[in-house]
N, C-alpha and C positions, 0 to 999 in steps of 0.2 A: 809301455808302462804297465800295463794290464793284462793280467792273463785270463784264461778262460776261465781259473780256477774260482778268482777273486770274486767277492762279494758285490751285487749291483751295487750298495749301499756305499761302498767302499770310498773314501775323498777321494778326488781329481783333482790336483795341483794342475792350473793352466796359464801361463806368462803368453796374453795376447799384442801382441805387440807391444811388450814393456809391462802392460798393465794385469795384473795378479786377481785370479778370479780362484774359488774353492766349490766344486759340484760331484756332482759322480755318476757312476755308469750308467746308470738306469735315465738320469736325466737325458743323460747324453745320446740313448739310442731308442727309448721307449716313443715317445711322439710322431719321431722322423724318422721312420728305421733304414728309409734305403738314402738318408743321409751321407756326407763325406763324414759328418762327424761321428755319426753310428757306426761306419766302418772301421774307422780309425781305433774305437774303443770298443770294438766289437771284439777283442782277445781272437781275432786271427792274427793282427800284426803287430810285431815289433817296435814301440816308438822310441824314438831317440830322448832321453830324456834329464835333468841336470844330476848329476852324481851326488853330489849329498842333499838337494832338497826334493828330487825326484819330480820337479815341475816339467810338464810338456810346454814345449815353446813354439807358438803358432806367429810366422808373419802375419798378419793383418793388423785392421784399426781394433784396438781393444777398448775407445772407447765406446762403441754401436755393441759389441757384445756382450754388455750384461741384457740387453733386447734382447739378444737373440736367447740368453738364457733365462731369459721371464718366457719367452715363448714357447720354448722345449721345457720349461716347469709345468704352466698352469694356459697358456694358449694367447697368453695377451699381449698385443704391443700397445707400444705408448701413443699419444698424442703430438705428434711431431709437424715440423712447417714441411713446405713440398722440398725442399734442398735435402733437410736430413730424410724424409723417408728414403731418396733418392740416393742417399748413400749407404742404410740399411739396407734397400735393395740388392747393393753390391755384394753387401756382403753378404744376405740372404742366398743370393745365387752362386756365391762362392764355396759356401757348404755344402749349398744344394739341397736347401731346404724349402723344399715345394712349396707346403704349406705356407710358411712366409708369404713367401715371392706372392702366392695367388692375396693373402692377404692385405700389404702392403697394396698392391694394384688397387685392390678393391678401395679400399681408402680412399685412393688419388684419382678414382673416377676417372680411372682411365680406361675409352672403350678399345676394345681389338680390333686391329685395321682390318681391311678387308684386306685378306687372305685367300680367297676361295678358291685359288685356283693352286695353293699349297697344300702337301698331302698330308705334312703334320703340322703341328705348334713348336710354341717357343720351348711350352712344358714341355711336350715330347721330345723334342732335340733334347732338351738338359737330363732328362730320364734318362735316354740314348747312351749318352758320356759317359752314364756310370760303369759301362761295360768295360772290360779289358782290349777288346779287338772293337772298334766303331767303324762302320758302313753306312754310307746312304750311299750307294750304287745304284744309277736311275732313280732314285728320290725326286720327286719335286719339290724345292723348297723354294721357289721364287716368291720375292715380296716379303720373303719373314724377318725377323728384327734378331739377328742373331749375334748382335754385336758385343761386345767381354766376356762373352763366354771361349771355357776353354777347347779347341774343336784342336788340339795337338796330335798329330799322325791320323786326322782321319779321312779316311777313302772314300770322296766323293766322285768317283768317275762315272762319266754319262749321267750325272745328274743335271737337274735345271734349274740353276740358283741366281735368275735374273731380278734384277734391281731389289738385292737383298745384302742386308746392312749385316758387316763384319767387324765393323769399326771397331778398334782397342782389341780385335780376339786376337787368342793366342791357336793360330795354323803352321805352328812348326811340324815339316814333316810334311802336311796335310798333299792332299791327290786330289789335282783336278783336273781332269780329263773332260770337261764341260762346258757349257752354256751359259757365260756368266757374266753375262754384257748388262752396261750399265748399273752395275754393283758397286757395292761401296766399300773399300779397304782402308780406309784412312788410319795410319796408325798402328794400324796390325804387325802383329808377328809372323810373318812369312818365310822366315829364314829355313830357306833349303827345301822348299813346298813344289809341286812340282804341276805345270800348266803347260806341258807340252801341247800343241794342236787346239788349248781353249781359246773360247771367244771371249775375249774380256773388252771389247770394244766399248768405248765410252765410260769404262767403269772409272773409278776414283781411288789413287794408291797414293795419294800424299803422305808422305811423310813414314810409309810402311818400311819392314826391314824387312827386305829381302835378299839378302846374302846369299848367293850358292843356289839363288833358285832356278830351275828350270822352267825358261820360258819358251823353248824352239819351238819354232813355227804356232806361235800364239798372234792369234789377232789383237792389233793391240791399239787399231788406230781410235784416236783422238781422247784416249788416254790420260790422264792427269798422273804424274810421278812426279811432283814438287817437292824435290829435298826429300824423295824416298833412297833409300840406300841400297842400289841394286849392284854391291861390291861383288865380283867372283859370278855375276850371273851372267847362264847361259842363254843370250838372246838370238840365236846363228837363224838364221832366214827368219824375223818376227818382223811382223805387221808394224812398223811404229808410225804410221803414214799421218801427221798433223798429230803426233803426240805432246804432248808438255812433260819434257823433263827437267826443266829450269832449276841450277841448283842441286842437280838429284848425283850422285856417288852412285859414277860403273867402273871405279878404277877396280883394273883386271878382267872385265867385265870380256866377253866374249862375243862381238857383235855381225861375226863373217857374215854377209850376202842380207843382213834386215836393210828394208826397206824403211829412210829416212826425210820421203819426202814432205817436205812442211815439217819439220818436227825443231819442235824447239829446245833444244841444249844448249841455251844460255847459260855461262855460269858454273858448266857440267864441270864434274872431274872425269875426266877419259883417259888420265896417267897409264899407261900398259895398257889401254884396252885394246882387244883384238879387230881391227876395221878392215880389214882386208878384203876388198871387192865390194865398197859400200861406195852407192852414190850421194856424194856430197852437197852437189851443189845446190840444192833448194833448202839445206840445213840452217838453221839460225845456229849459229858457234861463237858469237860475239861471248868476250871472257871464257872461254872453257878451257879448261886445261887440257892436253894432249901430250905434255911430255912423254918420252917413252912407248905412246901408243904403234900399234904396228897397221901403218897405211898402204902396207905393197898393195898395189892394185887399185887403191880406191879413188875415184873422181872427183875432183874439188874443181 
């Protein structure tokens, strides 16, 4: 909507989810500069915007965002109970407004865990995002709280991201070639991420999507996948040894030669899945579907 030429002073028509806000460039990028929203009205790019009222139209809550535009005015936020800062928050870290974020925390008195043995912060990681190409290759991030944020295509291989919380992030894409037992996925975006050879032992993926991901030869025992959706994934020789997949979706799922003993798939859909040379019989399979599935070879 904005071009380089345009004046900072200039109105900013912005329809936040529904709700109609009037500001302009300078607000938008002077406080926060290495903001999403600095970027966006930074007159590098292009925004899509309505043909005859010229409003940008952003998904999110529109009603937390006049906060966040008292904050990028004059530095202040409001007087809020702990639920709403907590959804401020969301959004704060959704623009990637640092300042915020640190504000907000401060508020809620909230201290920082003990981390010490993590090479960056939560800050740092959300800094990290703002890049075009993201790595943490050999990183240590075990222990950090990195959960709704957006970590989409990025290369964590040989990193060490043990009992460190994902929960609700968006890891479409992402590479993990690592160490990541006892982690928390609940909810996540997974679809098509790839964990060839990691240790995810003991971690927690309920209710994740993982479509299309690549799991082979991933350690995967005792594992929680409750009603996660591992549709189209690659699990050929994976670890599932006392896994819980109760309810979880592999229809098509690709499961040659893993190791299923103790694992529970109660409930499972395994319509088309590929089983071929799987030992069965220590399997819990009570209710699971199998139509279709291809059992040449395997042990029951």
């Amino acid at each position: 909507m904005q071009s380089p030429e345009s004046s900072s002073s200039s109105p900013v028509l912005l329809n936040i989810g529904g709700k109609k806000y009037t500001t302009t460039v300078e607000t938008l990028t002077q406080r926060e500069p290495d903001s999403m929203l600095a970027a966006m009205f930074s007159g590098r790019h292009t925004l899509p915007h309505h043909p005859t009222t010229g409003t940008v139209f952003v998904d999110r809550d529109g009603k937390h965002f006049r906060h966040v535009l008292n904050w990028l005015r004059d530095g202040a936020i409001p007087v809020m109970s702990e639920s709403e800062y907590q959804q401020l928050l969301r959004e704060a870290e959704y623009y990637q407004l640092l300042g915020l974020v640190d504000c907000i925390n401060e508020r809620l008195g909230w201290k920082k865990a003990d981390c010490s043995e993590a090479e960056l912060t939560r800050k740092d990681v959300i800094k990290c995002i703002q890049a075009q190409k993201v790595r943490f290759r050999g990183v240590n991030l075990s222990g950090l709280d990195l959960s709704k944020l957006d970590l989409s295509e990025v290369d964590f291989s040989y990193a060490c991201i043990k009992n460190t919380d994902f929960s609700c992030a968006n890891l479409y894409k992402a590479k993990f070639g690592v160490e990541a037992s006892s982690s928390s996925f609940k909810n996540a975006n997974l679809r098509e991420c790839e964990f060839v050879g990691a240790n995810l032992q003991e971690s927690i993926l309920d209710g994740a999507n993982l479509r299309s991901a690549n799991l082979q030869d991933a350690w995967l025992t005792r594992c929680s996948f409750i009603e996660t959706d591992l549709h189209s994934a690659h699990l050929q020789t994976a670890n599932l040894t006392s896994a819980n997949l109760q309810g979880a979706n592999l229809e098509a799922a690709n499961l040659k030669g893993a190791k299923l003993s103790g694992t529970n798939l109660q409930g499972a859909n395994l319509q088309r899945a590929y089983l071929r040379e799987v030992d069965l019989r220590d399997t819990q399979l009570t209710g699971a579907k199998l139509g279709g599935a291809n059992l040449l070879g395997a042990i029951r």
